[in-house]
N, C-alpha and C positions, 0 to 999 in steps of 0.2 A: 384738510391738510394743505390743500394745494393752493387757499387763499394768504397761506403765509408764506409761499412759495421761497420769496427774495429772500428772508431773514430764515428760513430753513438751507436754503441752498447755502447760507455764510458758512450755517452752522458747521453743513455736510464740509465744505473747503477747511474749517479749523477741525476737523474729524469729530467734533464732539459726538456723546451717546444720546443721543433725546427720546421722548414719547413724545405719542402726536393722541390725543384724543378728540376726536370727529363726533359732530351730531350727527344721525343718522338718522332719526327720526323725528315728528313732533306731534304732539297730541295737544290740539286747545288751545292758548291763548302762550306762547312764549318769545323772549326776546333772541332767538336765535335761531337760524333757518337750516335744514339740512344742509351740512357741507364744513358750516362753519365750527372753525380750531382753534387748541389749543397745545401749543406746545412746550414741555419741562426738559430741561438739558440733565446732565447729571449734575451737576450743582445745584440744582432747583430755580434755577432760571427760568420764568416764564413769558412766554409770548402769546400775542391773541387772547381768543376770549369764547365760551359757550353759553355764557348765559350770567347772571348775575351774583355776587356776591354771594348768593346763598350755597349756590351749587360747585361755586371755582374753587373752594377750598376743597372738597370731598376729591373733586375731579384731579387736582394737583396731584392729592395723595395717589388717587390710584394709578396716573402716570408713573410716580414714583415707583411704588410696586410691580408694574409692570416693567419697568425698565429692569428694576432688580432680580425680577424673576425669570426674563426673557419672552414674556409670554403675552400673546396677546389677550384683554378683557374686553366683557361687554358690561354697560351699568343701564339702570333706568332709574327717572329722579322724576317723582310724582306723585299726586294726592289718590293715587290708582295702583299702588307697589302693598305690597302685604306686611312690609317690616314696618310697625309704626313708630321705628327709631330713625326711618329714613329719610335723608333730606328732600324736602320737597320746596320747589321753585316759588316764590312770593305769587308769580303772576297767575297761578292754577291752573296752567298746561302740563303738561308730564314730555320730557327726551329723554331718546334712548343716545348713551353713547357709545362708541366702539374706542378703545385704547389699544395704538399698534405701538410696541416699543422697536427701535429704529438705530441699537446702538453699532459703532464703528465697527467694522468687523463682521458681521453679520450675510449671513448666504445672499439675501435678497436687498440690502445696503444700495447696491450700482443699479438695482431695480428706482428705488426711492431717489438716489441721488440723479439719474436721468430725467426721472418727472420733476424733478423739484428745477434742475436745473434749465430745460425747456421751458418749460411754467415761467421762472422768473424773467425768461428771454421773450416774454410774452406769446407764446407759439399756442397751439389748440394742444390738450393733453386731458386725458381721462384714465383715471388711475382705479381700479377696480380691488378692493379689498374682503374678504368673507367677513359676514357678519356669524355667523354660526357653521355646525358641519362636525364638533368636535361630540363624542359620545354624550359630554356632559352638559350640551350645549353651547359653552361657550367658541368662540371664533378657533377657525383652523387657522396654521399660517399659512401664508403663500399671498402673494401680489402678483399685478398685472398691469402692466403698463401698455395704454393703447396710443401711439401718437396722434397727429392731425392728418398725417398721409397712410395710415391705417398700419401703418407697421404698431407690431408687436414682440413685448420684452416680458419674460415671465412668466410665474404660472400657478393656475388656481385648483385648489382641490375638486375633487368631482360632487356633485352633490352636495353644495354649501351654496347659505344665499350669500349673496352680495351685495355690496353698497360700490355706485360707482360715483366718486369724484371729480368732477368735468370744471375743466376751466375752457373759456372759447381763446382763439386770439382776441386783443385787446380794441374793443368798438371806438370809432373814429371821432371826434370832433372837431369842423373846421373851423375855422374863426377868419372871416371877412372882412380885411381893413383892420391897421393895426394900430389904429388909437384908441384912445380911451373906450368902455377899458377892456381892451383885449388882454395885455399882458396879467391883469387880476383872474379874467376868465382863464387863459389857460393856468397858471398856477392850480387853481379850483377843480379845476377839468382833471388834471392829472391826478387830483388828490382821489377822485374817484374812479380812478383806473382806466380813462380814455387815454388813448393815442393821440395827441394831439397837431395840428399844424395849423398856423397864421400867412395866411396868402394876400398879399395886397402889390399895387400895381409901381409903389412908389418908396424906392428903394432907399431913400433914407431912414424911414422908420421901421421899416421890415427887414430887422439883422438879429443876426442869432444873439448878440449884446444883450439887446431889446426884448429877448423872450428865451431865458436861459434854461425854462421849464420844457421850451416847446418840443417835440419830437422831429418837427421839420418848421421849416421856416421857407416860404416860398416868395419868390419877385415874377409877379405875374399880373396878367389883367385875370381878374376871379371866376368868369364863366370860361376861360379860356382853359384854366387848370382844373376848374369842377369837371368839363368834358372829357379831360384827360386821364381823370386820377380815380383808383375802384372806392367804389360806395357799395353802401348796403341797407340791410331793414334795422339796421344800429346806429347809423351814421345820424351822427348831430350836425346841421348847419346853421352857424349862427353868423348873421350878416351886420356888421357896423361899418360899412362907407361911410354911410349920410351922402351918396351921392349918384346920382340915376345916372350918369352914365354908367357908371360901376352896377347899380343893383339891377335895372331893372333887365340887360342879359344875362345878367347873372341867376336872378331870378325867373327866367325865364327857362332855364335849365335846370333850376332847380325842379321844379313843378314837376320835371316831368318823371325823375328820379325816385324810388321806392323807398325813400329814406324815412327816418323815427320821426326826424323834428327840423321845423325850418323855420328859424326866429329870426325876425327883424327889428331894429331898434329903431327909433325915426317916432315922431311926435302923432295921433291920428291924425290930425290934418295932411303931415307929409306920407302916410301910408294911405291914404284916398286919393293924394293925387299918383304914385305909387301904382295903387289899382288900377287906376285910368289910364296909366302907360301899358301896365299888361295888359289890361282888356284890347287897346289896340292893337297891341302886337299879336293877339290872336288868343289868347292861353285863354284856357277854358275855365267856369265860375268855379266847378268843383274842386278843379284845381289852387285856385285862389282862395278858396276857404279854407285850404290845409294851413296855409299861412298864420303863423303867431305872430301878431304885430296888433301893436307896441309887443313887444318880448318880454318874459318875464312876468313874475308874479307881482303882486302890488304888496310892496313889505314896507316902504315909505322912505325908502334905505335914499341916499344921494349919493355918497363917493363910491370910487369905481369896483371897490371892493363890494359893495354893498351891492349895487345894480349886477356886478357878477353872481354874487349871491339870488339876485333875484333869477336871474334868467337859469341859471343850474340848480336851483328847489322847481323852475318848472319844466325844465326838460325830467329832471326824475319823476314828478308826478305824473308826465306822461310817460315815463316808461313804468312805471307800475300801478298807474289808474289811481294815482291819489287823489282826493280831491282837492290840496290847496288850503282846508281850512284847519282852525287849530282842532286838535284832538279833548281838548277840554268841552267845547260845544258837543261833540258828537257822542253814539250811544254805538255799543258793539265794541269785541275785541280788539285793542289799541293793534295789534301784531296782527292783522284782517289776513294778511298774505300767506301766515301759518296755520290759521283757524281752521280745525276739522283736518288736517292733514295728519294721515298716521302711515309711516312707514315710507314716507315719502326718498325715491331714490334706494330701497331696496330691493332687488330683483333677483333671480335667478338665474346665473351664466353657466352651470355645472358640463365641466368639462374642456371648459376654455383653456386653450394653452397656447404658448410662446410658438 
């Protein structure tokens, strides 16, 4: 639910009724990871997505129904279900879904519509839903909203498992010098849900004009603001000066910081000589091995779109240990991240309350 946060929260502001139907599990090889939604308005509007072709249609319907009914449903869609009328997924994984209906009106409505609407303001929210608890198995109602600063809204039946839906605040990515192609990268950046900001020392090209995507736009020298500004084990740094005075403090600060990824652009000969400024400066080799440079994957791309392209398919493959190579060559569940996971994010909160 909470990955479609913005376009739920519109919905909540024009009052519309909707259902939200949630993976909540997965078994085996599927293209969709616990968490992720779909949602049907009362018009039959639909947003997001669970899974393929095979599954969205069955899954619309039962939105449908459960809107109309008020009630919340559970489904499972797999080569592992005992009805062998039932749809089962191309890719031969089996999910479970949960279907909460959500319409205008409703007791726990200002429950849903505060997560949805923190969510979309990027803030940390974890929204807790029962999956079961009812005599005939199916989901009890009641919701629970847990914020970022641990306050709570809401409240869950005793003795029901639960599925909780967590969003974090939204992970940083900096961007170093704001030529080419920085403005491509952030556009891209954003489109995967970073917070972005372009920090460069040289304030004609560094205007909010100039990067209409960005979250911030900063006129600074860049180890000056990296020392300043919070990072984390999410934080993306991607550095395009092309010019040592500018990287190599910069760099030198970086190093020392706990962050995901630290890319630099610049040709191998200018990142050797590069090295050889940090090594004097003192930074340690271990340190300098953490270093991506050249940046980016080798995709063969040339314009600025394309080298952005390259450098954010390699920040994601280091954040979920991909390898980089096409999945046609290799052997194993295409969905590696889902594979063997069952129940994944259902737990047990009995008794939690507001």
């Amino acid at each position: 639910m909470l990955n479609l946060a913005e376009a739920l929260w519109r919905w909540c502001q024009q009052g519309r009724d909707f259902a939200v139907a949630t993976v909540v599990s997965v078994t085996g090889s599927a293209p969709a990871q616990p968490g992720s939604g779909m949602a049907v308005d009362g018009r039959g509007e639909v947003i997001g997505t669970v899974s393929t072709a095979c599954v969205e249609a069955s899954v619309h319907e039962l939105c449908r129904q459960a809107l109309a009914d008020g009630r919340p449903l559970r489904a499972r869609f797999g080569s592992d279900t005992p009805d062998p009328f039932a749809v089962v997924p191309l890719c031969g994984g089996s999910l479970d879904v949960l279907v909460t209906p959500v319409p205008a009106g409703a007791a726990d409505r200002p429950v849903y519509e505060e997560a949805l609407r923190r969510a979309a303001a990027g803030e940390a929210v974890t929204l807790i839903r029962p999956v079961d608890g009812m005599p005939d198995g199916t989901p009890a109602p009641g919701v629970l909203l847990v914020r970022g600063d641990g306050g709570r809204v809401g409240e869950l039946p005793h003795a029901a498992g639960t599925f909780a839906d967590a969003v974090a605040d939204r992970p940083r990515l900096i961007v170093f010098g704001s030529g080419s192609p920085a403005p491509a990268l952030v556009r891209m950046a954003a489109l995967l849900g970073y917070r972005t900001t372009v920090c460069d020392a040289r304030p004609v090209f560094t205007t909010p004009e100039r990067f209409p995507e960005a979250d911030e736009v900063v006129v600074d020298w860049p180890h000056r603001y990296l020392e300043r500004t919070p990072t984390d084990h999410r934080t993306v740094l991607c550095v395009l000066t092309h010019d040592a005075k500018f990287e190599v403090p910069l760099l030198e600060a970086a190093t020392r910081l706990p962050v995901a990824y630290v890319g630099v652009m610049g040709s191998r000969s200018t990142h050797a000589s590069r090295l050889a400024q940090l090594r004097e400066a003192g930074v340690p080799e271990e340190r300098l091995a953490a270093l991506r440079a050249p940046v980016g994957l080798d995709l063969g791309g040339r314009t600025p779109e394309e080298t952005a392209l390259s450098v954010l398919a390699e920040v994601v493959a280091e954040r979920y240990g991909g390898t980089g190579l096409p999945l046609t060559g290799l052997r194993g569940p295409v969905h590696a991240e889902t594979a063997g996971r069952v129940t994944a994010g259902v737990g047990h909160l009995a008794g939690a309350t507001s």
